[in-house]
Each structure stands twice: as structure tokens, then as C-alpha cells.
C-alpha positions as CSV (number, residue, x, y, z in Angstrom):
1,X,56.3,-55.2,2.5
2,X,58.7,-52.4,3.1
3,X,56.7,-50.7,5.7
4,X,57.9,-49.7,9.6
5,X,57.9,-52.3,12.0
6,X,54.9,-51.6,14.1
7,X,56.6,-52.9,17.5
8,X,58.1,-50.3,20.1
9,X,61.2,-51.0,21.6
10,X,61.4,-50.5,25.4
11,X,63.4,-47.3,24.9
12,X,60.5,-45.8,23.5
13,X,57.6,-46.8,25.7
14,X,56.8,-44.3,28.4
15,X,54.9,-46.7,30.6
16,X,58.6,-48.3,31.4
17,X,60.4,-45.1,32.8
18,X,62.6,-45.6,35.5
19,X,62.8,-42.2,36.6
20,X,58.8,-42.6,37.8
21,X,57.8,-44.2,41.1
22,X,56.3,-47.5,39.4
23,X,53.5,-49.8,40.4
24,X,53.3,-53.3,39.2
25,X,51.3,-56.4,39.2
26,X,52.1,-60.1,37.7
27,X,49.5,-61.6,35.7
28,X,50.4,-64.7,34.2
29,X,53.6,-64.5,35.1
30,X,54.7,-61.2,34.2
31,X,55.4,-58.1,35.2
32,X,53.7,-55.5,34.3
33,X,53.6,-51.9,35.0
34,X,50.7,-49.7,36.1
35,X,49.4,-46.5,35.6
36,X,49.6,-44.4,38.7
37,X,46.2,-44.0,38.5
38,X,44.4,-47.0,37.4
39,X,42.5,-48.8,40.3
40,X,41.2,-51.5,38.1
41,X,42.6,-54.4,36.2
42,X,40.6,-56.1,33.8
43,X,40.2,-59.3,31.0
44,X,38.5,-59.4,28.0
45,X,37.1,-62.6,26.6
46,X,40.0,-62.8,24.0
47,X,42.4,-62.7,26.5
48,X,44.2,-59.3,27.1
49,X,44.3,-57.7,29.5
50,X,43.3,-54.1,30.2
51,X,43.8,-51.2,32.8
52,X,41.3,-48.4,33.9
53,X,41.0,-45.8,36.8
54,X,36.8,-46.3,37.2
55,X,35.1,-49.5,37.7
56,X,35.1,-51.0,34.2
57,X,31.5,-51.6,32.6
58,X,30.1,-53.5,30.1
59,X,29.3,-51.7,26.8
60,X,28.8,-53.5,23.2
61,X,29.3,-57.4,24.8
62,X,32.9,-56.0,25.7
63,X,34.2,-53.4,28.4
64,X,33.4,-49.9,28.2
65,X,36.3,-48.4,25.7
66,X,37.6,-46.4,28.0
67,X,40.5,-48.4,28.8
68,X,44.4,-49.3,28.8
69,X,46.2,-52.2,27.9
70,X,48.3,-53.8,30.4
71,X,52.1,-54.1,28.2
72,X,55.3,-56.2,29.4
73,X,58.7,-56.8,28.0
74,X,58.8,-59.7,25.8
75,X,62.2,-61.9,26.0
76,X,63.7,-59.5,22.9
77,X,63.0,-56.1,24.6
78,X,59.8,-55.0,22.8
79,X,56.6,-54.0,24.4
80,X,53.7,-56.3,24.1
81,X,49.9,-56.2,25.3
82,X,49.7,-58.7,28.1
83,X,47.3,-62.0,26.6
84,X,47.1,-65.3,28.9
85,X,44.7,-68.2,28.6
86,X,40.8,-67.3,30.0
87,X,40.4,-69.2,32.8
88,X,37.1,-67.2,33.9
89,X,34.4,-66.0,32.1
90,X,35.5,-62.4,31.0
91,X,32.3,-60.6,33.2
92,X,34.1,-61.9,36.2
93,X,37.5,-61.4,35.4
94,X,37.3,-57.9,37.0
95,X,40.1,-57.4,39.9
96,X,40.7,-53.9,42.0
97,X,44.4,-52.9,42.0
98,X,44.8,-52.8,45.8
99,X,43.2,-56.7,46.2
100,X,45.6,-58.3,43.3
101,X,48.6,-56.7,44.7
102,X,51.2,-59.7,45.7
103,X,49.2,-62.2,43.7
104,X,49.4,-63.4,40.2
105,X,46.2,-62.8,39.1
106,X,46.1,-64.5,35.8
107,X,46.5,-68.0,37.1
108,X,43.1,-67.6,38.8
């Protein structure tokens, strides 16, 4: 194959300075970082999760594109999108930052 390896370590990621105040929230488990500016968090019917600063809305059977996804730090130090199991369906797996904070909000 020859080509680059497409994954990022977490040197390279911005979303995981530690020179920024940081905001997190667990889903499934892990930790992941926010935005400073996202207010929603958000699940899509494959799984992932996403990130957004307005009220997500539904576009093309999916969320509006106008979205982030939510990364954590997999067990060898690379960045990953976040994916855990649908336990909802995807239209109501729609959570405002300040209401999941202290709460794992992929085990609901």
C-alpha cells in the first residue's frame, strides 16, 4: 500500500492541548474533549458521535452537516472518533452540554 497512515497521533491533534482550559464529557466510557463553544452533543444512527454550537437539526435523514466529531485517545495514543452501541433512536439522541455534564451519556 505504501501510502501515509491516515491516523493522527495525540501530539498532533489540537483538540487535546493542555495549555487550553478544557471541557469534557464521558460517553461510553470515555473522555472526551469539547470545543469551548459547542453547547450540543449529538448521535447519529451509526453510532458516532458528534459536537455542534446550535441545536442540531435534521437534514438528508441525518444531522445537519454542520458538525464536529467528538475524538478520544485510543489505548495506543491515537485520536479516534467516539462510536458506542445505539441505545436510542438517533432523533432522540440529542443532549445539551450543560445537562450531560457529570453523566455518562452513552450508556443511556
Amino acid at each position: 500500500m505504501g501510502g501515509k497512515d491516515s491516523r493522527q497521533s495525540v501530539e498532533d491533534h489540537k483538540d487535546f492541548s493542555e495549555t487550553e482550559a478544557s471541557r469534557y464529557i464521558t460517553i461510553g466510557g470515555k473522555r472526551c474533549e469539547l470545543d469551548p463553544k459547542a453547547t450540543y452533543v449529538m448521535q447519529d444512527r451509526r453510532g458516532l458521535w458528534f459536537q455542534a454550537t446550535r441545536k442540531p437539526r435534521i437534514f438528508d435523514n441525518d444531522w445537519t452537516p454542520n458538525k464536529v466529531p467528538l475524538v478520544a485517545k485510543t489505548e495506543q495514543g491515537f485520536v479516534r472518533a467516539v462510536q458506542t452501541p445505539v441505545r436510542r433512536p438517533w432523533k432522540e439522541a440529542v443532549f445539551h452540554v450543560g445537562d450531560a455534564q457529570g453523566r455518562d451519556i452513552g450508556d443511556e
